[in-house]
N, C-alpha and C positions, 0 to 999 in steps of 0.2 A: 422573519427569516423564512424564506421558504424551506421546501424538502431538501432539493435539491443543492442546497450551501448545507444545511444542518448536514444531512448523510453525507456528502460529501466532503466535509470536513470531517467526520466520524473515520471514515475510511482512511483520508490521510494521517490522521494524527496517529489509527491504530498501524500500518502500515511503517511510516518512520520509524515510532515507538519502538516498531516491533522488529525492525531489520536496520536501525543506525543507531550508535553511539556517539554520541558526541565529546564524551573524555578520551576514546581510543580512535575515534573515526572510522572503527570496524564498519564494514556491510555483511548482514550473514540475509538468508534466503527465508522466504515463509510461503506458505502456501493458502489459497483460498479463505481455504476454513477456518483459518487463525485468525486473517483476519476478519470476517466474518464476525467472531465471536469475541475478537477482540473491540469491535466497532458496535457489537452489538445489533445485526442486522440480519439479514439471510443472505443468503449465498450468492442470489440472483444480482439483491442490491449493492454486495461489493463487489460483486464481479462489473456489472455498469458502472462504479466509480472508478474500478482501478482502470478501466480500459479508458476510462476519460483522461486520468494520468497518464497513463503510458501514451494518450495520442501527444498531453502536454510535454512528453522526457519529464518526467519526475520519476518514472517508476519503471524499470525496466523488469519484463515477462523470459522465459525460456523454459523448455523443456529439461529434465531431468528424470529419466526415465520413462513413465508414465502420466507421470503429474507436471503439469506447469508449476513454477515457484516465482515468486517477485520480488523484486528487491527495490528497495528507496534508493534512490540514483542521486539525488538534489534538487537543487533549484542554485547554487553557488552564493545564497545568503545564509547557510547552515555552518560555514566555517569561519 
């Protein structure tokens, strides 16, 4: 497995995890460093995977104040 599948899997899984439910099908918002830390990685290396997402629409980006936040959009095989 290269790097880039291992961390980029990391990213996705913390990312989902971290902004979809699948009992309520809620979306709620996170920001970098969550998941970051929830992926186990630095800043730099989930910022490079999630912008891979968001170029794939899994992962949509926006401003909210100051900070960007992200949220898990799909892939339509999640429901």
């Amino acid at each position: 497995m290269s790097s880039t599948e291992r961390f980029g899997t990391y990213v996705y899984d913390a990312i989902k995890s971290r902004t979809w439910t699948q009992s309520t099908g809620l979306r709620t918002f996170t920001t970098l460093g969550q998941v970051a830390e929830d992926a186990r990685v630095s800043n730099a290396t989930a910022k490079k995977y999630l912008m891979h997402l968001v170029k794939m629409n899994l992962v949509a980006t926006f401003p909210i104040g100051k900070r960007w936040v992200y949220q898990y959009i799909g892939d339509g095989r999640d429901i």
